[in-house]
N, C-alpha and C positions, 0 to 999 in steps of 0.2 A: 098588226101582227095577230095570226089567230091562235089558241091553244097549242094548236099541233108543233108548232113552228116556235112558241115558249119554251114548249118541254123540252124540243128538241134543240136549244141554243142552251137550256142548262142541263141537258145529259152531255151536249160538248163542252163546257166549261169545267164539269166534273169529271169526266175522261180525262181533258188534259191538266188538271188540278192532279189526279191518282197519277199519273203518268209522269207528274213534275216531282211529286212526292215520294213513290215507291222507293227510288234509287237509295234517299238518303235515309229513310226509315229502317229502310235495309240491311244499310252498314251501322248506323246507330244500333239496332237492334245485336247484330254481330258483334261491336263492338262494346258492349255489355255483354254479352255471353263470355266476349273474352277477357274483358276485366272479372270476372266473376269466378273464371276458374285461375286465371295467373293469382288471383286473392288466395283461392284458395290453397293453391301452390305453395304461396308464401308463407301461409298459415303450416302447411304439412313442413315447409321448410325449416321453418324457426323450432317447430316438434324436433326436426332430425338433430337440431344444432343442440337445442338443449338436453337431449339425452346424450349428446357427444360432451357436452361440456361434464355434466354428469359423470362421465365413466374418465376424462380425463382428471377429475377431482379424487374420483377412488383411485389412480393411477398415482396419485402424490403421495398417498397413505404408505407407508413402509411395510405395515401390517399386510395390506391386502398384495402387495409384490409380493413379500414374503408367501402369502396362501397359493395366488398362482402360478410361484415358481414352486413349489413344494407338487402342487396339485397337475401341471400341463407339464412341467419339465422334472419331476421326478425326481427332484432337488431335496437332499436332508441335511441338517444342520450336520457341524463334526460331532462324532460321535453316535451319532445316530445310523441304524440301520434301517434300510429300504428291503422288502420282498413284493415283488409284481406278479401274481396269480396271472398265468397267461391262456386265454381260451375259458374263462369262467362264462357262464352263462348270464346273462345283461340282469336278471333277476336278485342274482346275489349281489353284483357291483351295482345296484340301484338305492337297493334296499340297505339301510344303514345297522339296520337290527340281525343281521344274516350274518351266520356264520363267515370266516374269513374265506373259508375254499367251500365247495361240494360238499355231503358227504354221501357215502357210496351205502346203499339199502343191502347191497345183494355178495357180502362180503362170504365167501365158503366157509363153514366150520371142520374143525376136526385135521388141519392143514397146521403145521409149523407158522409161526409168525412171520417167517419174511416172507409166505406165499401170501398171507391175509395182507401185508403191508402192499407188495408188487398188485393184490386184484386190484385193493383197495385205491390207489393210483393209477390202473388202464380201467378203472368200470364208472367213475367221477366221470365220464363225458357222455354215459347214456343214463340219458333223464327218461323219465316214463311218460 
């Protein structure tokens, strides 16, 4: 056998070597990719479960039903009164240091008190 006829009996051995190989290198390879993200999956999984157990832990506290039934449902003890500011600007309901309503800059002088009272409540909803 001469040269030509070596290289060429082990480029065929190695064609059908890659040829025998590719297939399952393939799916191994894919089938790491997809364990890799189901891992990761399960990892973002176990996060979602623990912040649910989480929030059903503050759900046992009496205290904190009591805040957001007071807070989402508008719930006041007996005795207690509730007033709901409706149409405040999201700056004042944000802000914890603000006054409870508005208050109105551009109030007329020289007018009776119940005309100052009446501007004073239609001019509260133009901000500058």
């Amino acid at each position: 056998m001469n040269k030509g006829g070596r290289t060429l009996a082990v480029a065929t051995v190695l064609l059908l070597l890659g040829v025998t190989l590719a297939p399952p290198l393939q799916r191994y390879f894919t089938q790491r990719a997809q364990i890799s993200a189901l891992s990761s999956q399960l990892h973002d999984s176990q996060a979602v479960l623990k912040k649910a157990a989480q929030d059903l832990a503050q759900w046992n506290d009496p205290a904190f039903v009591a805040a957001q039934a007071r807070t989402r449902l508008h719930y006041v003890y007996p005795g207690e009164r509730q007033y709901i500011v409706l149409g405040a600007p999201d700056s004042i309901t944000k802000d914890p240091n603000a006054p409870a309503a508005p208050i109105a800059d551009n109030i007329p002088t020289g007018l009776p008190w119940y005309y100052k009272v009446i501007s004073s409540i239609t001019s509260t909803n133009q901000t500058k």
